[in-house]
C-alpha positions as CSV (number, residue, x, y, z in Angstrom):
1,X,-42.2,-9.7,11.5
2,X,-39.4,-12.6,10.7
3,X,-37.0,-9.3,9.1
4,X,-37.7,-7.1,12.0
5,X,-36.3,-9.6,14.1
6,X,-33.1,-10.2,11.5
7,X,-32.7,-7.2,11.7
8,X,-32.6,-6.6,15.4
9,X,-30.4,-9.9,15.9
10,X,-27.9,-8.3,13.3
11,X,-27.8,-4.9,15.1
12,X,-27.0,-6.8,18.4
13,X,-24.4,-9.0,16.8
14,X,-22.3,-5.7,15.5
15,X,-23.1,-4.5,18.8
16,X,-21.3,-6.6,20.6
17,X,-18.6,-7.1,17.7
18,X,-17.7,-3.7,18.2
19,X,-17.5,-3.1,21.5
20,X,-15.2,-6.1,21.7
21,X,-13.0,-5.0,19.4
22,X,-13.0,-1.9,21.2
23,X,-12.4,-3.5,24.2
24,X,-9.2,-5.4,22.9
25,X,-7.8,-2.6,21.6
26,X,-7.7,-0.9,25.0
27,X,-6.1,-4.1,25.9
28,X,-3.6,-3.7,23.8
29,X,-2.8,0.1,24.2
30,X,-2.4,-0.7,28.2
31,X,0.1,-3.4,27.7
32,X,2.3,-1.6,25.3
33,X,1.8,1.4,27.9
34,X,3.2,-1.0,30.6
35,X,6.2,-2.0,28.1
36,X,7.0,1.9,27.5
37,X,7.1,2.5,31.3
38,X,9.2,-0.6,32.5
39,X,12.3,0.5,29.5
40,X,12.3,3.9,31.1
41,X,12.2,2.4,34.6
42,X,14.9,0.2,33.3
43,X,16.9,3.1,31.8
44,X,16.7,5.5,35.0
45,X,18.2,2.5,37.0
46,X,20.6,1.7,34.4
């Protein structure tokens, strides 16, 4: 009974490790996005 349990708290805990991860990565990708669209904005006005 006391592994079943390990093992479902361990399951959880990548669980939620990964779909932070995840979640920081699309972080990530949306701010470079908002980089790559204000130097073009830039360059257009320029």
């Amino acid at each position: 009974m006391r592994t079943t349990w390990l093992k479902l708290v361990l399951a959880a805990a990548s669980v939620l490790f990964t779909g932070s991860a995840l979640a920081g990565e699309t972080r990530a990708r949306q701010i470079l996005d908002r980089f790559e669209h204000a130097n073009q904005w830039r360059d257009h006005v320029m």
